[in-house]
C-alpha positions as CSV (number, residue, x, y, z in Angstrom):
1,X,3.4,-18.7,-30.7
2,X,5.4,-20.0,-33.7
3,X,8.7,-18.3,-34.1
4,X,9.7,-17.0,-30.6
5,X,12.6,-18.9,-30.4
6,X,13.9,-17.7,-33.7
7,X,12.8,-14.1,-33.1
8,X,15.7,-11.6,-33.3
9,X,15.5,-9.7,-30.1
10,X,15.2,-6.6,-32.1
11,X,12.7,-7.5,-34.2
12,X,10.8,-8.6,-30.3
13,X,11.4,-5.2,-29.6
14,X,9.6,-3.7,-32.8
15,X,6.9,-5.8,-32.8
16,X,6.2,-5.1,-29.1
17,X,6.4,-1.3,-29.7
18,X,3.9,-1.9,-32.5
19,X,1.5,-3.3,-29.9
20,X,2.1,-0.5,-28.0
21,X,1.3,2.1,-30.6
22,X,-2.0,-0.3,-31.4
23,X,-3.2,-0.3,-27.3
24,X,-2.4,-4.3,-27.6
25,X,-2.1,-4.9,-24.5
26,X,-2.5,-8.5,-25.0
27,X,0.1,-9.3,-27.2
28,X,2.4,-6.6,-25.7
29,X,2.4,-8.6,-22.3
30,X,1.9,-12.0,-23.1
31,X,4.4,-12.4,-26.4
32,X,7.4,-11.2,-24.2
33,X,6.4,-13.6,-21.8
34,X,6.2,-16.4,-23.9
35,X,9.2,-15.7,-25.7
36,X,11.2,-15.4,-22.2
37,X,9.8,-18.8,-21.5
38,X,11.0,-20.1,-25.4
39,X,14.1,-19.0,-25.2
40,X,15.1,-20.9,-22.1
41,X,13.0,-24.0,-23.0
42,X,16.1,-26.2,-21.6
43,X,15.4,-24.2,-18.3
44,X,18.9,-23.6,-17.2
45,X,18.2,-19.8,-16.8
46,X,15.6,-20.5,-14.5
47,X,18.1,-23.3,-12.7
48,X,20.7,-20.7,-12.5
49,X,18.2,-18.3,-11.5
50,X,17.3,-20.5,-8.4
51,X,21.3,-20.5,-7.6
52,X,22.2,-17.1,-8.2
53,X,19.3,-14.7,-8.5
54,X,20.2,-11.4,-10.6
55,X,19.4,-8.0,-9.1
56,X,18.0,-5.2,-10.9
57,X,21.2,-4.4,-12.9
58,X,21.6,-7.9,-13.9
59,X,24.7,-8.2,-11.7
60,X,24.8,-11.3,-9.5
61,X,25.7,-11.1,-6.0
62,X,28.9,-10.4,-5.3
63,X,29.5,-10.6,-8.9
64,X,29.5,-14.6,-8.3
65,X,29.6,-17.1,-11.3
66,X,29.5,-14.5,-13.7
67,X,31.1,-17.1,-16.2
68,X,28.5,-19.5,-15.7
69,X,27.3,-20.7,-18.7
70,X,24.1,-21.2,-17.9
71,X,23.9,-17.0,-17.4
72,X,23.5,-16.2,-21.2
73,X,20.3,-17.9,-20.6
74,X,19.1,-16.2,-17.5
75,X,19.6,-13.1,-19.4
76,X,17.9,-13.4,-22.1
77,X,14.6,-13.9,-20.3
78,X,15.8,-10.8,-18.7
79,X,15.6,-8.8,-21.8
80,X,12.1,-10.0,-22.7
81,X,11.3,-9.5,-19.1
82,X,12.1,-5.2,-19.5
83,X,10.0,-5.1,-22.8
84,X,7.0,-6.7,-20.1
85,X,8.2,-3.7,-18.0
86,X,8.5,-0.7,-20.6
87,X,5.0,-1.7,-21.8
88,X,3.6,-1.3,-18.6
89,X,5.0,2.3,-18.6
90,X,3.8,2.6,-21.4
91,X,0.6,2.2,-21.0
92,X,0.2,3.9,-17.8
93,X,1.7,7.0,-19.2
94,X,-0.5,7.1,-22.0
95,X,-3.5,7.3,-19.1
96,X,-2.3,11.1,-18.5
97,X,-5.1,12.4,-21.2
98,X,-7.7,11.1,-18.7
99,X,-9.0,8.8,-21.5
100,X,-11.2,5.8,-20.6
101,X,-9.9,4.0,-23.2
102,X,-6.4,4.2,-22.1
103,X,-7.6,3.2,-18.2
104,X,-9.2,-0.1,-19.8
105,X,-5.6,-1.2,-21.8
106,X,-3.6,-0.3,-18.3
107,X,-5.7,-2.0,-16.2
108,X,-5.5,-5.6,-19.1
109,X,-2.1,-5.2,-19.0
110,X,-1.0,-5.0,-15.2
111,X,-3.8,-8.0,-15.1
112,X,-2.2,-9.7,-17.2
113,X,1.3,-9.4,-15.6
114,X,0.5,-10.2,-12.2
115,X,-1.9,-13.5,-13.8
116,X,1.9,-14.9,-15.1
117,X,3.2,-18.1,-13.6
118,X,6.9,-17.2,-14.4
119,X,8.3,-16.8,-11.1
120,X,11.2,-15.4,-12.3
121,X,8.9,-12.4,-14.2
122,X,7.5,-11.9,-11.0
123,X,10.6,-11.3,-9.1
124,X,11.3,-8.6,-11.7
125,X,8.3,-7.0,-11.7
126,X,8.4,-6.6,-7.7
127,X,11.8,-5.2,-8.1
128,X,10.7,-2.8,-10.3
129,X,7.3,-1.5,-8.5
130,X,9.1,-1.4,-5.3
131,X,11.7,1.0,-7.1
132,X,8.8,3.1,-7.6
133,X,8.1,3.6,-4.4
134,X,5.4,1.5,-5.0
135,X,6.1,-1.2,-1.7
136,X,3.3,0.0,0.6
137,X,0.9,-0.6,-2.3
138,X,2.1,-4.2,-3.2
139,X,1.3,-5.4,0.6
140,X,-2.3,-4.1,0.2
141,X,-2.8,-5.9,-3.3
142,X,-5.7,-8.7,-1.9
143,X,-7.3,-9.1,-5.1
144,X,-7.2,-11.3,-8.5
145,X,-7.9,-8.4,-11.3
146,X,-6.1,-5.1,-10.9
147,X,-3.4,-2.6,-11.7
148,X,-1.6,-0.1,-10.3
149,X,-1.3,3.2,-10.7
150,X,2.4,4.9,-11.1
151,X,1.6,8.5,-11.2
152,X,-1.0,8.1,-8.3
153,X,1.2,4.9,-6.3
154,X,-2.0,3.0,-5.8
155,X,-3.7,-0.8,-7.0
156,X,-7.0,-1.0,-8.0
157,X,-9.4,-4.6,-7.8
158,X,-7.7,-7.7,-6.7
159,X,-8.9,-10.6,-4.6
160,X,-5.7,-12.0,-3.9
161,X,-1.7,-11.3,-3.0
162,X,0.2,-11.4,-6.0
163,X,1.9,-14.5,-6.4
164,X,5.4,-15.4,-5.5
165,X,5.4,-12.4,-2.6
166,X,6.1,-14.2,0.2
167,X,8.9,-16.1,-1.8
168,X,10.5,-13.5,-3.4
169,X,10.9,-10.9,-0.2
170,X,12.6,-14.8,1.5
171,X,14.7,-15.2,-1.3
172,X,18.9,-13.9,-2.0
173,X,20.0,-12.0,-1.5
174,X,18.2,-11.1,1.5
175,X,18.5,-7.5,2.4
176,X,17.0,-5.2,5.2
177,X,14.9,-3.8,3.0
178,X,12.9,-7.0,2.2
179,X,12.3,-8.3,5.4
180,X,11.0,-4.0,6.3
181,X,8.6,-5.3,3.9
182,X,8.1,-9.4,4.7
183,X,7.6,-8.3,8.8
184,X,4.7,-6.2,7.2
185,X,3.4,-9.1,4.9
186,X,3.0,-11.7,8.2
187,X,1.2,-8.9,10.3
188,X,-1.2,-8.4,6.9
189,X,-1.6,-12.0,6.1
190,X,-2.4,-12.8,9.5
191,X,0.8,-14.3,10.7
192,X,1.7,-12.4,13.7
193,X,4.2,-14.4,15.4
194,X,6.5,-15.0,12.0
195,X,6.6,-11.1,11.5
196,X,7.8,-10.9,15.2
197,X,10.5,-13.5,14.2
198,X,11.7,-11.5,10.8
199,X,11.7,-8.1,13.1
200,X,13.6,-9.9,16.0
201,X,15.9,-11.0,12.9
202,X,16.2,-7.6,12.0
203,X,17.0,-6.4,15.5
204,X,20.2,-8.9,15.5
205,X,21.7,-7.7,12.1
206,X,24.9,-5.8,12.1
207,X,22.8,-3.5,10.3
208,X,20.9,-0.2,12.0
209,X,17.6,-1.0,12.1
210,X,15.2,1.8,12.7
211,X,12.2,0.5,14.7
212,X,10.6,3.9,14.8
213,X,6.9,2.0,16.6
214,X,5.3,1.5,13.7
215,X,6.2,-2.6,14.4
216,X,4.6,-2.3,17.6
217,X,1.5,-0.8,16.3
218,X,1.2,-3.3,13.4
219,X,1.5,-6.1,16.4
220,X,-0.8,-4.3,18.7
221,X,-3.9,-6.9,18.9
């Protein structure tokens, strides 16, 4: 896509709310994307990324670095990254008419999201489903082709886990809440004896863990 480096992010912005308007899923997905990737082609976003991954408010652990120069970088993928986001919410809001039409663009989009190969995107876009409420639903995704449904917090058609999962619920900063949810990916993907490692992990934090059974269920053979 000619341009995307040179793109003023506000004129991103308008152009992606034009896709919007026009049910372009398409371009609405995949020109943020592509512009996230142009405008850290020297990847040192994604190398300070890998060193100091950002949370949802963009803050870095502990605040750490924050003068780093390679930062600037990591957040302007960021920026593209929420116009990925705010289309998606887009489109699934516009579904509340019941129209079939709307149900098609929804489900291209959230296909298109998850078919990225931006690791980075994906760590994002986890975040944000899983501030939804939307966790329980991500560890059932087994398919390729699907989307998921905000108002009604469920996923529709895939024939594989999303990619990067695994790696992003391992990956800093590692909080109790992640490994809730990576003990539940093992049991799911068939890996019974790491999710009784993450949940004996959990039992030794200085944290309070509530085991309330449901562990001992999901182990049960």
């Amino acid at each position: 896509m000619k341009g995307a480096r040179i793109m003023e992010f506000d004129k991103l912005r308008e152009v992606i709310g034009d896709y919007q308007q026009l049910d372009f899923a398409k371009g609405a997905i995949e020109l943020a994307l592509y512009c996230a990737e142009a405008l850290d082609a020297d990847g040192l976003g994604k190398e300070h990324w890998q060193t100091v991954p950002l949370d949802r408010n963009r803050q870095a652990p502990n605040n750490n670095a924050p003068d780093d120069p390679r930062r600037p970088s990591l957040e302007r993928r960021a920026r593209c990254y929420d116009l990925v986001l705010d289309s998606l919410e887009t489109f699934e809001n516009k579904i509340a008419s019941g129209d079939d039409a709307a149900e098609r663009v929804r489900a291209h989009a959230y296909e298109l999201a998850f078919a990225s190969t931006d690791e980075i995107f994906h760590s994002q876009l986890y975040e944000w489903l899983i501030s939804r409420g939307l966790a329980d639903e991500l560890l059932e995704v087994r398919e390729s082709h699907f989307y998921c449904s905000i108002n009604s917090g469920s996923f529709i058609a895939m024939q594989m886990r999303p990619s990067y999962l695994q790696a992003y619920l391992q990956c800093e900063p590692r909080t109790h809440d992640k490994y809730q949810l990576l003990w539940q990916f093992y049991v799911k993907d068939g890996q019974p004896l790491r999710a009784a490692e993450v949940l004996a992990t959990l039992a030794e934090s200085s944290e309070c863990v509530p085991l309330d059974g449901s562990c001992c269920l999901f182990l049960s053979p």
